[in-house]
N, C-alpha and C positions, 0 to 999 in steps of 0.2 A: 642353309648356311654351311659352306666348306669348315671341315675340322683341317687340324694339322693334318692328320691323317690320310684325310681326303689331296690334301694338298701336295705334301710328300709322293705319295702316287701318281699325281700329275707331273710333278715335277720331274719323276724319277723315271715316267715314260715318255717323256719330253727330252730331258737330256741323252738319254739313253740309245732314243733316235736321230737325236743331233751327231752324238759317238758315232755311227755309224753311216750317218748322210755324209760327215767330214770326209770322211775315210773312204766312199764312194765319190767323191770332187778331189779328193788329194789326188788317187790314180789317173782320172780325167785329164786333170789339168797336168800330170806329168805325160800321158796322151797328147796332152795339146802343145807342147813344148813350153808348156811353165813351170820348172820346177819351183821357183821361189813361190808362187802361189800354191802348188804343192804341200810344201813345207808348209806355210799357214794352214791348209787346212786339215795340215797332217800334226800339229800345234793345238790347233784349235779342238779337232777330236778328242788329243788326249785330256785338255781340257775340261769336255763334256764328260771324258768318262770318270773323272776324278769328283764331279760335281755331282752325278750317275751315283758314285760310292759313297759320298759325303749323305745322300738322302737316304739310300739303302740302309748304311747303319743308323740312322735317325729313326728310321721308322723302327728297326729291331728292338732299339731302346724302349720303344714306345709300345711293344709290343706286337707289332703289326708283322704280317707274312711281307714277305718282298717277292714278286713276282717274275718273271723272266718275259722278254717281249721278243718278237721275232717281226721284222722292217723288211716291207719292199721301196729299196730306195729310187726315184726316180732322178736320174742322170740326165741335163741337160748337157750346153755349152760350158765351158769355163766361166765367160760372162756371165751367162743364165744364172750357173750354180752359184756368184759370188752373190748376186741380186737377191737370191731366196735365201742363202746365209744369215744376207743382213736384215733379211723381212724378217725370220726366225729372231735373230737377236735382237731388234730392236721391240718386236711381242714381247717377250721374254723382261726387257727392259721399263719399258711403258706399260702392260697388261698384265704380264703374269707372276712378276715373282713381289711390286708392290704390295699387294692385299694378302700375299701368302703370308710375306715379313710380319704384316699387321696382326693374322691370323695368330702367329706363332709369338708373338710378344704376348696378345690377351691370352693366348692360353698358357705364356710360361713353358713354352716348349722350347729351352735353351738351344738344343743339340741341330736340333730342326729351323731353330730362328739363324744361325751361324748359318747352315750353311744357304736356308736363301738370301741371305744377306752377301756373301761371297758370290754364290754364283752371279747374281743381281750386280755387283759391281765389274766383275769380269767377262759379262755379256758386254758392258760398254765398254771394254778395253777390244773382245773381237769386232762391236761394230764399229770401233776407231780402223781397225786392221783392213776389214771387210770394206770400210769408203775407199781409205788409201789405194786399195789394190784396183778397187774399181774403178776409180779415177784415174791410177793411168793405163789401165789396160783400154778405157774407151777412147784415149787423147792418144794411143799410138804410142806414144813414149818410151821408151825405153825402160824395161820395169828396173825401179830403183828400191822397192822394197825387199825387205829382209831375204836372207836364204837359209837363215837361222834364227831357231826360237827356244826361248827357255821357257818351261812352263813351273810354277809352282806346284809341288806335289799333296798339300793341304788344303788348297784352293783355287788351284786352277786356271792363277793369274797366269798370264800369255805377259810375255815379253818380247821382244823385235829386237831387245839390246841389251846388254846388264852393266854396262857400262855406267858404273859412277852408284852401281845398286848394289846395297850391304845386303837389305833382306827387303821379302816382300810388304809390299807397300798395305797392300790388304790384312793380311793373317799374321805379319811379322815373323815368317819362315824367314833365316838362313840362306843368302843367294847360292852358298857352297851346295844346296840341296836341292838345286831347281834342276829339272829334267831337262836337256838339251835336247835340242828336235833337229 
């Protein structure tokens, strides 16, 4: 049976990867002449990496080493990369961070339950992002999504617009504090 601990490490080498796959599709698709797709997944990076930091200090809490990892990232198409995006995030959503949340409720691991619970929520905010964009990059269309993103610096939420938004919807940050992308 996974501990927190065990988990937190998964988590924290998972996102961590994700930080860095984004980051390798943001230059891609600014390669490919998208920069709005860019931006998202230069949005969604920092994202991971906040979620990335949110597991790191959990486990320090917890007493655990936190590791460093080093990614060979594999670079398709724009298309391709938005496709594996959302395979990543919809794991992430359905398989991986459910039984974590579970894990860290039974064991009363507060610091560690937060933040799968965040990440876990704002994975379906990127695969709402990660449809959109792939939807109309496959219909031709003219992209109509965002060229700017605010990302939450507690949690990681991704926003496309702040419009009509006081604080985040997640962690109830401050919208004056959201990271601009």
């Amino acid at each position: 049976m996974s501990t927190t601990i065990d988990n937190l490490l998964t988590a924290l080498k998972g996102e961590s990867k994700a930080c860095a796959t984004y980051a390798a599709y943001a230059s891609k698709a600014l390669q490919d002449g998208y920069p709005q797709i860019s931006k998202l997944f230069e949005a969604t990076s920092k994202a991971e990496r906040i979620h990335a930091g949110n597991h790191a200090r959990a486990l320090v809490k917890m007493g655990a080493e936190v590791p460093t990892y080093e990614f060979t990232v594999q670079v398709g198409t724009t298309l391709e990369n938005l496709k594996s995006a959302l395979a990543g995030e919809n794991y992430e959503v359905e398989e991986m961070y459910p039984p974590m949340i579970a894990t860290a409720e039974a064991e009363g691991a507060t610091q560690a339950l937060s933040g799968f619970k965040w990440a876990h929520e704002v994975e379906k905010t990127h695969a709402r992002l990660y449809t959109e964009a792939i939807r109309q990059l496959e219909s031709g269309e003219k992209l109509t999504i965002s060229s700017k993103y605010w990302v939450c610096p507690l949690c990681g939420e991704t926003f496309d617009s702040i419009e009509g938004v006081a604080k985040c919807h997640v962690c109830n940050v401050p919208a004056e504090r959201f990271i601009e992308i």
